[in-house]
VOLUM-945146 format. One record per residue (C-alpha): residue number from 0; residue in one letter; z, y, x. Coordinates in steps of 0.2 Angstrom, whole numbers, plus 5000, padded with zeros to 4 digits. Layout:
BEGIN
LUMDREN  nr rest   c3   c2   c1
LUMDREN NUM    A    Z    Y    X
...
***
This chain:
BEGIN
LUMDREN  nr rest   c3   c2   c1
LUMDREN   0    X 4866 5110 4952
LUMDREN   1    X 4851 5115 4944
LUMDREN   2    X 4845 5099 4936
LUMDREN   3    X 4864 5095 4926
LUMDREN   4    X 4864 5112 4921
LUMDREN   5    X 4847 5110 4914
LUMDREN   6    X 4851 5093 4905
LUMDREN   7    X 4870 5099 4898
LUMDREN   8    X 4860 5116 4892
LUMDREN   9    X 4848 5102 4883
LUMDREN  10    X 4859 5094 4877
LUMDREN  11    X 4871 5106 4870
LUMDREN  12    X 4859 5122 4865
LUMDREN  13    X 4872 5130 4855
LUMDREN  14    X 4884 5129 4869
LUMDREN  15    X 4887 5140 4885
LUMDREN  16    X 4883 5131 4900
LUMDREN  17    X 4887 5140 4919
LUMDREN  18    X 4888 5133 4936
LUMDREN  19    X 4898 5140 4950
LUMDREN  20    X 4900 5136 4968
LUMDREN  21    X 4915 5133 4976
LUMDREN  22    X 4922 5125 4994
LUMDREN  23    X 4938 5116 4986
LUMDREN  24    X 4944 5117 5003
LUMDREN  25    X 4945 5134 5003
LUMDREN  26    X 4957 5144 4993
LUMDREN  27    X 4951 5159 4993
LUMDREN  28    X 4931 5149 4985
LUMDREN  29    X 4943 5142 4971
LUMDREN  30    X 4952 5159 4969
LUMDREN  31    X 4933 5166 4966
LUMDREN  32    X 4929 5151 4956
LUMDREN  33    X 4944 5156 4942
LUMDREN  34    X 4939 5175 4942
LUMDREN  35    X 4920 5168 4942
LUMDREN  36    X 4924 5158 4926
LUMDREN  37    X 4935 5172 4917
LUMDREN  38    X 4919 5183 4921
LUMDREN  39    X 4907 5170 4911
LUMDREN  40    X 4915 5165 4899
LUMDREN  41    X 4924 5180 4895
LUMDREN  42    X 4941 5178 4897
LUMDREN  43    X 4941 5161 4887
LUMDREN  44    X 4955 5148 4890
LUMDREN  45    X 4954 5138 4903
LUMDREN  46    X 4957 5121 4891
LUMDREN  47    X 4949 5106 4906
LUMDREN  48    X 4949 5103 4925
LUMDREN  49    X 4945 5092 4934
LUMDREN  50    X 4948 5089 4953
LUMDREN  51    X 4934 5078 4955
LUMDREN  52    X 4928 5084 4973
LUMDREN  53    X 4927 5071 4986
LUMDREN  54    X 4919 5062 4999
LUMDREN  55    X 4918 5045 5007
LUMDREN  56    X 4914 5037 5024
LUMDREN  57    X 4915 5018 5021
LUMDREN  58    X 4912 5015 5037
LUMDREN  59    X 4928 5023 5044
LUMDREN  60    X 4945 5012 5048
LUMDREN  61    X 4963 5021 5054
LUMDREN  62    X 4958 5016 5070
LUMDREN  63    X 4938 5020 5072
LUMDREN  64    X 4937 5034 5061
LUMDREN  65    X 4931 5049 5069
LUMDREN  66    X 4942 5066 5070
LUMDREN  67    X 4928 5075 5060
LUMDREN  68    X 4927 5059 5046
LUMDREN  69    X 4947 5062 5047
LUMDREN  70    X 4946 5079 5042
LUMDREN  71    X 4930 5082 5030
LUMDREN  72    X 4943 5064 5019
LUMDREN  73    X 4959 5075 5020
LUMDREN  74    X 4953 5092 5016
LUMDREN  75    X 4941 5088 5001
LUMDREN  76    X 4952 5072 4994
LUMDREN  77    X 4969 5080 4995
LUMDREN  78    X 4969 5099 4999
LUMDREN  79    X 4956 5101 4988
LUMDREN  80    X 4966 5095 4975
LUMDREN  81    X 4980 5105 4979
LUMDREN  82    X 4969 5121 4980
LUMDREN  83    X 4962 5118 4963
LUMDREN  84    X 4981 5115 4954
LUMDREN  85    X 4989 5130 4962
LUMDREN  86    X 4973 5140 4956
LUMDREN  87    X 4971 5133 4938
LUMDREN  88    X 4991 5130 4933
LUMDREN  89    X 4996 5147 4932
LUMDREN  90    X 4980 5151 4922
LUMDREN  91    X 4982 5136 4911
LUMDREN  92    X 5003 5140 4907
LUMDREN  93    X 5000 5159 4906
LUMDREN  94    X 4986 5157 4890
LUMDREN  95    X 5000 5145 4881
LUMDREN  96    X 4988 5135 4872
LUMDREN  97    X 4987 5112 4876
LUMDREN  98    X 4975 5110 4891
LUMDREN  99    X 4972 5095 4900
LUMDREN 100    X 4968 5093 4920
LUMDREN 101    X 4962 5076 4927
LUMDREN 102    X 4965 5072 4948
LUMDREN 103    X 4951 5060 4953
LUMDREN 104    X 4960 5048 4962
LUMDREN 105    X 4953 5028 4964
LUMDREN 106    X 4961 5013 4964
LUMDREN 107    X 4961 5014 4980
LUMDREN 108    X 4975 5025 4979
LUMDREN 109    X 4985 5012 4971
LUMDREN 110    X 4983 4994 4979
LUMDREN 111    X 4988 4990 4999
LUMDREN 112    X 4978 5000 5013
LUMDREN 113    X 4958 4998 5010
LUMDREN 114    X 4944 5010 5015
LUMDREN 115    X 4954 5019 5029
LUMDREN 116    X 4954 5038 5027
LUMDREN 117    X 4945 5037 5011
LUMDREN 118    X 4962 5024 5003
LUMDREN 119    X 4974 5036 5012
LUMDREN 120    X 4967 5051 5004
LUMDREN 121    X 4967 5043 4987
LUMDREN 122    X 4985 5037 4988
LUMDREN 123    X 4989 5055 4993
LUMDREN 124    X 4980 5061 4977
LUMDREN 125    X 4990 5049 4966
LUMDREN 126    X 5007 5056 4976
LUMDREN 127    X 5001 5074 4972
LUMDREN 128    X 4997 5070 4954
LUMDREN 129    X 5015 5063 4952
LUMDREN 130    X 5025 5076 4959
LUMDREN 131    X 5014 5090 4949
LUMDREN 132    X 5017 5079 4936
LUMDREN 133    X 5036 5079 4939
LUMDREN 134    X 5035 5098 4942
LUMDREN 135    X 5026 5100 4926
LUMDREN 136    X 5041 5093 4916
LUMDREN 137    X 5053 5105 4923
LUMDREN 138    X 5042 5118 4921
LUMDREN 139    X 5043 5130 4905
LUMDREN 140    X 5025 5127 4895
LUMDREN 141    X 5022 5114 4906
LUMDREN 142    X 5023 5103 4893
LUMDREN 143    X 5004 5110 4885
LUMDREN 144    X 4997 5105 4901
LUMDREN 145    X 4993 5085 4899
LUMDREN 146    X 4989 5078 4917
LUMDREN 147    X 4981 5064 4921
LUMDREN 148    X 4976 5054 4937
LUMDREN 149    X 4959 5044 4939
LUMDREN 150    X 4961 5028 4948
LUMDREN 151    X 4943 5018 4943
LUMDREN 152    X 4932 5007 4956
LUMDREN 153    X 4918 5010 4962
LUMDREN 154    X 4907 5022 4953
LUMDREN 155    X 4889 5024 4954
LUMDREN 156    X 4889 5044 4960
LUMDREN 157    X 4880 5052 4974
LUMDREN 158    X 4898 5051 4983
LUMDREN 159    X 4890 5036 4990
LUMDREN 160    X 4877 5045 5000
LUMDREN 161    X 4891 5057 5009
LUMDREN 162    X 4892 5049 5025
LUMDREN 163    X 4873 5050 5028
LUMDREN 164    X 4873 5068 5023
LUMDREN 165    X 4888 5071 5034
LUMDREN 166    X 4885 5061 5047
LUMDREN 167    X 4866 5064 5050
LUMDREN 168    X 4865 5071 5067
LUMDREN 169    X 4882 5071 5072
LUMDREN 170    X 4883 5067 5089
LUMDREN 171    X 4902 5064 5087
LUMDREN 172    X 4897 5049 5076
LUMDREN 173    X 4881 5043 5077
LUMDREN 174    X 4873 5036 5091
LUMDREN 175    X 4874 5024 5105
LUMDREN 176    X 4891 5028 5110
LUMDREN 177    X 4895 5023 5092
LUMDREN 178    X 4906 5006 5092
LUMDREN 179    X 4901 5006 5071
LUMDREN 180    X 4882 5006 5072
LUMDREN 181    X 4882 4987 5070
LUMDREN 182    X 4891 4994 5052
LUMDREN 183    X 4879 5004 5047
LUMDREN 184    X 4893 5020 5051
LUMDREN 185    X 4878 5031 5046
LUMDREN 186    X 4873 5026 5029
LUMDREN 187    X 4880 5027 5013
LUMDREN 188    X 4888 5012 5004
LUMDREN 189    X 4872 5007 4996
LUMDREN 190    X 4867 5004 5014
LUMDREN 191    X 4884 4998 5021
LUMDREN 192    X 4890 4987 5006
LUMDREN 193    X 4874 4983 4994
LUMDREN 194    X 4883 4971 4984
LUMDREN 195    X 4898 4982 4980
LUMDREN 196    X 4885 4995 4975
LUMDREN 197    X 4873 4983 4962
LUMDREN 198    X 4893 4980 4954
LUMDREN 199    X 4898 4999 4953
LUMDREN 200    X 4900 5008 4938
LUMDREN 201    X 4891 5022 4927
LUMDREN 202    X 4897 5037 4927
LUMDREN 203    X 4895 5039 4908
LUMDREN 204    X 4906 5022 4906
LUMDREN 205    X 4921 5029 4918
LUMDREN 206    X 4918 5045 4907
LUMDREN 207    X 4921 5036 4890
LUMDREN 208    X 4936 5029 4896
LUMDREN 209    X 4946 5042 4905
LUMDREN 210    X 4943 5052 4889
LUMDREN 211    X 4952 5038 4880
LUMDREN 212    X 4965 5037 4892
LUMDREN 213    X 4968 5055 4888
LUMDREN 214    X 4966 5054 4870
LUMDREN 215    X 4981 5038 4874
LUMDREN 216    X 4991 5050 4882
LUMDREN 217    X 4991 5040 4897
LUMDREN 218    X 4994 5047 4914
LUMDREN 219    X 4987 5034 4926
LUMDREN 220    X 4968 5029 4920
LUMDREN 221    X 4963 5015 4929
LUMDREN 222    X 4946 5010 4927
LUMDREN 223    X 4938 4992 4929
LUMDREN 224    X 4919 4987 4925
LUMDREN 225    X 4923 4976 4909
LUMDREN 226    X 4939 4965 4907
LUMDREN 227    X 4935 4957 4923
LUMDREN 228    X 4935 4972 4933
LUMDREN 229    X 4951 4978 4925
LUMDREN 230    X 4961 4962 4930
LUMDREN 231    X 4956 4962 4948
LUMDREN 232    X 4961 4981 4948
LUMDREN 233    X 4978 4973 4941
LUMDREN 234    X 4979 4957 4953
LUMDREN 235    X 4975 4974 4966
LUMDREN 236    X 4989 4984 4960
LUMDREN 237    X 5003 4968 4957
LUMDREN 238    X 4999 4961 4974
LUMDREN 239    X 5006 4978 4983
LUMDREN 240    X 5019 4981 4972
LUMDREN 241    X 5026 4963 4976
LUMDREN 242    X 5024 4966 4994
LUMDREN 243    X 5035 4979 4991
LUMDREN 244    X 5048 4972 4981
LUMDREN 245    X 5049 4955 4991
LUMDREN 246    X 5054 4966 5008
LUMDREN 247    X 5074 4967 5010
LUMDREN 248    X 5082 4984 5011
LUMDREN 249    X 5093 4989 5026
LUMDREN 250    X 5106 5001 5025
LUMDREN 251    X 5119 5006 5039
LUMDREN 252    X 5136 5009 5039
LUMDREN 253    X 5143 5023 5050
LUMDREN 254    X 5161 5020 5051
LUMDREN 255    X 5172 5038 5055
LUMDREN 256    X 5174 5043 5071
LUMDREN 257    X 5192 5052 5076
***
């Protein structure tokens, strides 16, 4: 944490600049987080969040992912989203001034089932996003809190590096008994998947434009490298939403029993 505090403090000398630590996965760490930040910044609105927590184990399917891999995708991709909106929307409706909270999500959150746990979280995140979204609407004030969802591809973050760090001496994973070790189950997707890597994103790109999506006013922010990575994240998206149109519908018909 030391070093981006160092760089943002650099950058912005005129600016106060903290860093807290806090387990998203735990509510009572994000409860300690709002007070922490109330504490810093003197009671100051709370104007941005962001849920971006998350992690990734490429090489984890539905059916080889282990329970651990399973669990660590679940609690930081989704309940740690939850945590962080039930924490910060009561703070953000109760200081009645426009805020703005952003739900990493993925495009892998929108298309048909990629990337195991990781894809299931990430459509759980954009289902989350959706009904808060929803929520919000009936909400009163929650019309001065402008949510927005994340979907982008792959970004160049340390994200790619979780499942080495998690994964690293884990006997449950790693070893012998591993039917993924031809995969690389231990690495990170630099490893795993080199030439998805060399095509991911900046950071600072995704940045630039999920802060014109929010300027847009747009509640999904799907994120492509360029106009060619934006219409395979399109031919992505059309190609499960025809999936679903072209299945019929059933519907029974229980005729009244005397």
């Amino acid at each position: 944490m030391n070093a981006p505090l160092a760089e943002l403090g650099a950058a912005y000398p005129n600016v106060k600049v903290a860093g807290i630590s806090c387990d998203v996965t735990d509510r009572a760490s994000v409860a300690q987080l709002v007070d922490g930040i109330a504490k810093t910044f003197d009671g100051a609105p709370v104007r941005y969040v962001g849920a971006n927590a998350g992690v990734l184990f490429p090489a984890a399917t539905v059916l080889t992912g282990s329970e651990s891999e399973w669990s660590a995708t679940l609690n930081v991709n989704v309940i740690g989203v939850v945590n962080t909106v039930q924490a910060f929307v009561p703070v953000m409706l109760a200081h009645q001034q426009p805020c703005v909270i952003v739900n990493t999500a993925s495009v892998a959150g929108l298309m048909s089932g990629y990337h195991g746990p990781y894809g299931t979280s990430k459509h759980a995140c954009v289902a989350v996003s959706e009904a808060l979204h929803h929520e919000l609407a009936s909400t009163e004030g929650g019309d001065r809190i402008h949510l927005h969802v994340l979907c982008p591809s792959l970004v160049n973050t340390p994200l790619m590096y979780t499942s080495n760090e998690v994964n690293s001496g884990n006997e449950e994973i790693v070893g012998p008994q591993d039917p993924r070790e031809d995969v690389a189950s231990a690495t990170g997707v630099s490893q795993f998947a080199p030439q998805l890597w060399e095509a991911s994103m900046t950071p600072e790109y995704v940045a630039e434009a999920l802060f014109e999506g929010i300027q847009r006013g747009a509640f999904y922010i799907i994120v492509g490298q360029g106009e060619e990575g934006r219409a395979s994240n399109m031919r992505l998206i059309r190609s499960r939403l025809k999936g679903i149109q072209a299945t019929p519908s059933y519907h029974v018909t229980f005729a009244s029993r005397m």
